[in-house]
Structures are given as C-alpha cells and as structure tokens.
Kinemage of the C-alpha trace (Angstrom):
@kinemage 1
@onewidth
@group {chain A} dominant
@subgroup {mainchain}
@vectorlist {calphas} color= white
{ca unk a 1} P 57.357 11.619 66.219
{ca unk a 2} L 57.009 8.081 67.710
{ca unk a 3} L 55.212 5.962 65.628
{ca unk a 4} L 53.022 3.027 67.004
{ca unk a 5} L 51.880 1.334 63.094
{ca unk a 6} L 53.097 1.234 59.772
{ca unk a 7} L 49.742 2.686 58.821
{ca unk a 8} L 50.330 6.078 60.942
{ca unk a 9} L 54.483 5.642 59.607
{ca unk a 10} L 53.170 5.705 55.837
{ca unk a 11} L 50.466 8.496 55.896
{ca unk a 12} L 52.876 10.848 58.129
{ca unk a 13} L 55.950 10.021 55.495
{ca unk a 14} L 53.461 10.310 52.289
{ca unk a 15} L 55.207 7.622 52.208
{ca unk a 16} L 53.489 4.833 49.385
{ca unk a 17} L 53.028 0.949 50.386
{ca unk a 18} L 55.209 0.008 47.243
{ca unk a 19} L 57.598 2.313 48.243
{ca unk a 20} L 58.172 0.673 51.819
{ca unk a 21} L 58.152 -2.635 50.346
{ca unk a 22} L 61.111 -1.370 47.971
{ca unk a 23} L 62.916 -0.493 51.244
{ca unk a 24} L 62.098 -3.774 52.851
{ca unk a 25} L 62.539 -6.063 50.194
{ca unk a 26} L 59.206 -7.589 50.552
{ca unk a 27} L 56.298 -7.806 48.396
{ca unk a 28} L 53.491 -5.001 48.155
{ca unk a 29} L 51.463 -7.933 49.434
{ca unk a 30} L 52.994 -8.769 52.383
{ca unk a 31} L 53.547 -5.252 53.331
{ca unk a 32} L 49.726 -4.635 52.799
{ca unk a 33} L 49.009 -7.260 55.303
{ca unk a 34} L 51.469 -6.673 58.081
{ca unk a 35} L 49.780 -2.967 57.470
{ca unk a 36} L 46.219 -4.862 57.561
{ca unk a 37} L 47.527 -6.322 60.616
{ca unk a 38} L 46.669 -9.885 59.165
{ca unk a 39} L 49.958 -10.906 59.503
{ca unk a 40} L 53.323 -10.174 61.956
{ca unk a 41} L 56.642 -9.525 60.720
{ca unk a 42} L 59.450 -12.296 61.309
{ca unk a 43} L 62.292 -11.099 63.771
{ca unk a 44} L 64.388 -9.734 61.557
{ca unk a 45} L 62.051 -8.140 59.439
{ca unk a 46} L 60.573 -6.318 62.367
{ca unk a 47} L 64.550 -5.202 63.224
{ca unk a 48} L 64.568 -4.105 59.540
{ca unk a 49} L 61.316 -2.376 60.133
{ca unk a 50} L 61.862 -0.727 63.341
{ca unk a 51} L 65.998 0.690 61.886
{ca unk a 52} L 63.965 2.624 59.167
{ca unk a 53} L 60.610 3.939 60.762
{ca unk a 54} L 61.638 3.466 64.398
{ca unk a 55} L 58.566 1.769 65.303
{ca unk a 56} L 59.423 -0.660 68.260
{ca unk a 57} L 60.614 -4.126 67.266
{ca unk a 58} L 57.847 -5.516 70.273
{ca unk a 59} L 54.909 -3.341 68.523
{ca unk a 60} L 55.657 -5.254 65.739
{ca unk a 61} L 56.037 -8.681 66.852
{ca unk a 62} L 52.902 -8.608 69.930
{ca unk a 63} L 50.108 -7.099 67.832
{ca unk a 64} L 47.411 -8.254 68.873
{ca unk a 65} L 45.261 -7.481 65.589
{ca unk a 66} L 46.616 -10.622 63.826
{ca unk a 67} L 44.114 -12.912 63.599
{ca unk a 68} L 44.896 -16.654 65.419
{ca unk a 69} L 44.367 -18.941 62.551
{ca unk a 70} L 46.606 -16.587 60.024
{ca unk a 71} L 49.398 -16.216 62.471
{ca unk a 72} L 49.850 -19.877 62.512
{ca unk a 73} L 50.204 -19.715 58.580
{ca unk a 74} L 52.658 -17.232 58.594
C-alpha cells in the first residue's frame, strides 16, 4: 500500500503516535502536529519519514494543510 499521510500510515500499521515518535526521535508533540498537519517536517526528517513508512519525501514537505502563519514558526 502507498501511503499519502501519516494519519492513513498509523491507523493501517495500528501503529501508536508515541510509537512513531520513538522511531523518529521526535516528540509525541511534534509528531501530533505534523499528523495535524499544523506543521511540515524539516528535510531530513521527511527523508527519515518517508525510509520507514514510504510516504513521499514531496507529500511531506508541499502539504498544503499547514497553516501560513505556523509554517513560518517552524
């Protein structure tokens, strides 16, 4: 299966938030809001994302449900 989100990655994997964090080493946190889609993934987090669920680095990095005002935070 291709996935196109890390929310469709983690309910096809049973697959906990904490748990992908863990793998990541982020926080819960920020995995909750790349998930949320409030904020994007640095470069080489979304390589590090895309090697273990395969969901395209450019998916990652051109969603468009981040909001303007918190990408520029992030």
């Amino acid at each position: 299966m291709i996935y196109t989100n890390l929310k469709e990655y983690l309910e096809d994997k049973k697959l906990s938030q904490r748990a992908l964090a863990r793998q990541l080493s982020i926080s819960p946190s920020y995995l909750n809001a790349l998930v949320a889609g409030t904020r994007r993934p640095s470069p080489e987090l979304a390589a590090e994302i895309e090697r273990i669920t395969g969901i395209p680095f450019r998916v990652l990095l051109l969603t468009d449900r981040v909001q303007p005002e918190k990408a520029a935070i992030a």
